[in-house]
MARSE-541983 format. One record per atom (N, C-alpha, C): atom name; residue in one letter; x, y, z; residue number from 1. Coordinates in steps of 0.1 Angstrom, whole numbers. Layout:
// MARSE-541983
CA | A | X | Y | Z | NUM
...
***
This chain:
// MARSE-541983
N | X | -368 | 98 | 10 | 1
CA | X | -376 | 109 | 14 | 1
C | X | -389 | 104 | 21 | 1
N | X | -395 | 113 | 34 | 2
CA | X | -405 | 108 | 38 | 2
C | X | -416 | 111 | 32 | 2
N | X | -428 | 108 | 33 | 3
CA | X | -442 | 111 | 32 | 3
C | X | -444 | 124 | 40 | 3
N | X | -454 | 133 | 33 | 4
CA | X | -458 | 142 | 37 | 4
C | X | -469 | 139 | 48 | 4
N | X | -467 | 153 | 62 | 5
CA | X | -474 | 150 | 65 | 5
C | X | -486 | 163 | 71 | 5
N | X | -497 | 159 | 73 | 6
CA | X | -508 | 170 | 71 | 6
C | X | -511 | 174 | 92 | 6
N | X | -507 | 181 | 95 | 7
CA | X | -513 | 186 | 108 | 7
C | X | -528 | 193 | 103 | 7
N | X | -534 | 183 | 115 | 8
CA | X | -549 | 188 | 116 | 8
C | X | -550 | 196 | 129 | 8
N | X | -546 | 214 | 136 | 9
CA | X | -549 | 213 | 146 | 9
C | X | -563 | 218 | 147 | 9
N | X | -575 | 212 | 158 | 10
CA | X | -587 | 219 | 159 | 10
C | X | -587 | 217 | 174 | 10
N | X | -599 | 219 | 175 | 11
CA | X | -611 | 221 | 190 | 11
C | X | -622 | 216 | 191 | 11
N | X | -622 | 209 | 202 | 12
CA | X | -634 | 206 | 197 | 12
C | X | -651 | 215 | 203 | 12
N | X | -644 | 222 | 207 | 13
CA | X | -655 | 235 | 210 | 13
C | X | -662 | 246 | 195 | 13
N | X | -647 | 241 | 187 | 14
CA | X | -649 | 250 | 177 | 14
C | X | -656 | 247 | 158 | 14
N | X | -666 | 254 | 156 | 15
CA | X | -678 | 250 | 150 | 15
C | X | -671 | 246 | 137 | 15
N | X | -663 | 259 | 126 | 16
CA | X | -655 | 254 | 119 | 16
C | X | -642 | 243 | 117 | 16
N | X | -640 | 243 | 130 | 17
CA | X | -635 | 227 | 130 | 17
C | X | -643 | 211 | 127 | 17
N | X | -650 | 217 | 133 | 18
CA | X | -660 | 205 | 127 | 18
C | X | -666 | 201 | 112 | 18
N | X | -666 | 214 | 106 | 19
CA | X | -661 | 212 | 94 | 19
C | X | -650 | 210 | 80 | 19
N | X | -644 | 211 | 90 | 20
CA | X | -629 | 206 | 81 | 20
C | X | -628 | 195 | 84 | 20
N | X | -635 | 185 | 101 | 21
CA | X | -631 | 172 | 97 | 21
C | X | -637 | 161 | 87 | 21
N | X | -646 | 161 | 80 | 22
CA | X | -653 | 155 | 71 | 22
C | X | -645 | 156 | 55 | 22
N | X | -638 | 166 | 56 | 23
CA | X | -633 | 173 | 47 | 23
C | X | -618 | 165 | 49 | 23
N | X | -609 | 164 | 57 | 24
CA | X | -597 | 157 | 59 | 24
C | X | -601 | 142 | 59 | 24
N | X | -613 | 140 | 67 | 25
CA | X | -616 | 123 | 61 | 25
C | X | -616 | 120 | 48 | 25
N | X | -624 | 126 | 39 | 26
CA | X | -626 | 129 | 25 | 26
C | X | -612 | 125 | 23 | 26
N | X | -601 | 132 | 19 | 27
CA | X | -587 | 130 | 18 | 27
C | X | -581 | 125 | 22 | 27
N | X | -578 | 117 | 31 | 28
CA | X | -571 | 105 | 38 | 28
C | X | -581 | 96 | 29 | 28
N | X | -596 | 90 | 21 | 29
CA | X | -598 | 81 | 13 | 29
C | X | -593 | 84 | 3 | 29
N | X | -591 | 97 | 0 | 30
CA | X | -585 | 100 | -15 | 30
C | X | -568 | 96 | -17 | 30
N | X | -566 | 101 | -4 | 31
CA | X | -547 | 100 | -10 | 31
C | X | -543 | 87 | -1 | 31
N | X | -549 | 79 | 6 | 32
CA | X | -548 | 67 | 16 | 32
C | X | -538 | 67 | 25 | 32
N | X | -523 | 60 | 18 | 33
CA | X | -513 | 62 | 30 | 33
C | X | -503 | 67 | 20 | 33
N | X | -505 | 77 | 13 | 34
CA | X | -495 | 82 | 4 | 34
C | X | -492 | 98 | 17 | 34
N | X | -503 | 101 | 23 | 35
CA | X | -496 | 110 | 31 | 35
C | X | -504 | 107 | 48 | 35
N | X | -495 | 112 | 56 | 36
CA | X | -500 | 106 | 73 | 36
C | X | -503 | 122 | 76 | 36
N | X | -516 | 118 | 83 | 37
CA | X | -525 | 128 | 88 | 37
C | X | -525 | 125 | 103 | 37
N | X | -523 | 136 | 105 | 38
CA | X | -523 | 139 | 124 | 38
C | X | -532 | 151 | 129 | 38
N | X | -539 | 145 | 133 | 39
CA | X | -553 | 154 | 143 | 39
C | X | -546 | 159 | 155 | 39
N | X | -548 | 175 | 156 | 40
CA | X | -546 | 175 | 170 | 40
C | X | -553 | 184 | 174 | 40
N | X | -557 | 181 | 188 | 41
CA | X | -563 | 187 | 200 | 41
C | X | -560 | 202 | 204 | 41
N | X | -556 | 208 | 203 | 42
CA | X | -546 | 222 | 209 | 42
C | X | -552 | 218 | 223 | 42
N | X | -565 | 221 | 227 | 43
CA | X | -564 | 221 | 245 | 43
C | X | -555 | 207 | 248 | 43
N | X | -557 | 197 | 243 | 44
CA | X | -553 | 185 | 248 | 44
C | X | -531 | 185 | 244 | 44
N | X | -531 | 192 | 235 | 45
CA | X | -513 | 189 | 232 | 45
C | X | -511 | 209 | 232 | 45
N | X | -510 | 213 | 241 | 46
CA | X | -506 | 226 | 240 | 46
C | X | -492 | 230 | 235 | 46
N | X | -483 | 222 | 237 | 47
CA | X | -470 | 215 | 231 | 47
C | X | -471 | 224 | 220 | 47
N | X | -474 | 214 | 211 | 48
CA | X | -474 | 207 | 201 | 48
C | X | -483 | 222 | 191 | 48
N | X | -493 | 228 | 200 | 49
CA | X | -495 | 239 | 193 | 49
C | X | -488 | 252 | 195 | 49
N | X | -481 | 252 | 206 | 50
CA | X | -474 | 261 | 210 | 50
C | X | -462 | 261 | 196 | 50
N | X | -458 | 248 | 195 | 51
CA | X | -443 | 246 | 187 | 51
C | X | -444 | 250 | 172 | 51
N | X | -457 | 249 | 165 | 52
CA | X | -462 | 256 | 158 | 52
C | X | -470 | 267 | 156 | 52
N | X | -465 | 271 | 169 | 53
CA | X | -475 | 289 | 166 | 53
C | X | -490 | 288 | 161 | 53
N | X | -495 | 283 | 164 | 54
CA | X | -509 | 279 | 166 | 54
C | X | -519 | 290 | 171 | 54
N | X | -522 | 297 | 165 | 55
CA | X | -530 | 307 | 169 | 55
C | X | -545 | 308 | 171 | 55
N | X | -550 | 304 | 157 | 56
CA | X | -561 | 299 | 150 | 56
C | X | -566 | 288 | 147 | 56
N | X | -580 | 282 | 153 | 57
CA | X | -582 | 268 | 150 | 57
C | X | -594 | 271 | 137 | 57
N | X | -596 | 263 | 128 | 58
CA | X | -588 | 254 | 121 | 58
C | X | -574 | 257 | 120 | 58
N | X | -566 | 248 | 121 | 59
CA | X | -550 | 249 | 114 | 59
C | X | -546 | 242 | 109 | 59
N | X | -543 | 242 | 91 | 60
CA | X | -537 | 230 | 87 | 60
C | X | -522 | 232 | 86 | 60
N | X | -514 | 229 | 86 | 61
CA | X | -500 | 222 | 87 | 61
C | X | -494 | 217 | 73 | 61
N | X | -486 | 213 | 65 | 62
CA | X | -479 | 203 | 54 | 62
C | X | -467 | 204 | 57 | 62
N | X | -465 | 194 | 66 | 63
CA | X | -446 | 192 | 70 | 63
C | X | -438 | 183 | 58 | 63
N | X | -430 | 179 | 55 | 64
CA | X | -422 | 174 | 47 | 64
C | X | -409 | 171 | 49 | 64
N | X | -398 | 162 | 54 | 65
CA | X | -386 | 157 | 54 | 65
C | X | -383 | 174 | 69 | 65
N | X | -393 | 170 | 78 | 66
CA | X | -397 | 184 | 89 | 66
C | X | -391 | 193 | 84 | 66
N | X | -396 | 204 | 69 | 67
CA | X | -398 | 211 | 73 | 67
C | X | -413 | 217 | 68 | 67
N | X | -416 | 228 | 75 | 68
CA | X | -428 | 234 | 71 | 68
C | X | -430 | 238 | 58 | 68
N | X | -440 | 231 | 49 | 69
CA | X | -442 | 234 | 35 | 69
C | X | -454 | 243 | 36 | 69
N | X | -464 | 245 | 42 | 70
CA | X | -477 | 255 | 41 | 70
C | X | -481 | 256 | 54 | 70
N | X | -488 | 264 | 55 | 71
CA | X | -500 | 269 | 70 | 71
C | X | -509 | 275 | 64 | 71
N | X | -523 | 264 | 72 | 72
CA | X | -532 | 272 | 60 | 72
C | X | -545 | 272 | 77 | 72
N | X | -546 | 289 | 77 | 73
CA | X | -556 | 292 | 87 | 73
C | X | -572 | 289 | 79 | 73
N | X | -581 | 283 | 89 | 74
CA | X | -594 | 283 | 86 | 74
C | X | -595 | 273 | 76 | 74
N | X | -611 | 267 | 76 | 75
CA | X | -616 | 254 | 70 | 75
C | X | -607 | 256 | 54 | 75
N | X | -601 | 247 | 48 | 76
CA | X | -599 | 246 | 37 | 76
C | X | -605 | 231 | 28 | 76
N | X | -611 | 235 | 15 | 77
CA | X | -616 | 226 | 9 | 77
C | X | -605 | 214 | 8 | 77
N | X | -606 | 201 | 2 | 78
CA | X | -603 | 190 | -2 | 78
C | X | -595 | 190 | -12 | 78
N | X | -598 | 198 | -27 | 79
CA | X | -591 | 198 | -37 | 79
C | X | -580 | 203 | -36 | 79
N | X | -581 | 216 | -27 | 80
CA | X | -572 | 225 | -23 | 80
C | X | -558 | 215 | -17 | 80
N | X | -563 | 213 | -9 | 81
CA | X | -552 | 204 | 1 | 81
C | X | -544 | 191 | -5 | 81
N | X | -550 | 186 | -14 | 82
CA | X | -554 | 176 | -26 | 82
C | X | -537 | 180 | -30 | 82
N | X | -540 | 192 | -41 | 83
CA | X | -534 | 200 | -46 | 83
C | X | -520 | 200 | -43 | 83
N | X | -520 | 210 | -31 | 84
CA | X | -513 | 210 | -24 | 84
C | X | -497 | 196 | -20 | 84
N | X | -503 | 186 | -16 | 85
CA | X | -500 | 176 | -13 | 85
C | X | -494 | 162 | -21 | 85
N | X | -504 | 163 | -35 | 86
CA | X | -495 | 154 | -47 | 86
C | X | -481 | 159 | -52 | 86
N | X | -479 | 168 | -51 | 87
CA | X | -466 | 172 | -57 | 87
C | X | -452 | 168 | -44 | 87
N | X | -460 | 164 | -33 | 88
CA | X | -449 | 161 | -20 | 88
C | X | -453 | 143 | -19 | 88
N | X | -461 | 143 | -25 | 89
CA | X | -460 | 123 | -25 | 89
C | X | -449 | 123 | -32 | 89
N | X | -436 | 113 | -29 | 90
CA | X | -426 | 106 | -35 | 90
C | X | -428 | 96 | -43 | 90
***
């Protein structure tokens, strides 16, 4: 099985994006490479947000062996995602 993995999509126009990123750094020291985190741009990968229905920035993401485990609109704490995500570490 693979590693879980966490879509970050933001903006960088956008204010509460900026605070989720300190917040995903936070957790990438916490969980290291037990799960791969991918930042994305929506203006810059329209793709990529298109393919997930990407509506709202913040957007968190938790893919798994591809498929979608959560979508979580707007800044979400640390513990939360934390949470979320140990039970998909292998």
């Amino acid at each position: 099985m693979s590693k879980p993995i966490l879509y970050d999509f933001f903006a960088t126009w956008c204010g509460p994006c900026r605070m989720q990123t300190p917040i995903i750094e936070e957790l990438a020291k916490k969980m290291g490479n037990a799960v791969e985190i991918k930042t994305v741009d929506v203006d810059q990968h329209m793709d990529l947000a298109e393919k997930y229905g990407i509506r709202v920035v913040p957007t968190l993401i938790i893919e798994k062996d591809g498929r979608i485990i959560k979508s979580l609109e707007g800044v979400t704490d640390a513990a939360t995602l934390e949470n979320m995500l140990r039970p998909l570490v292998s």
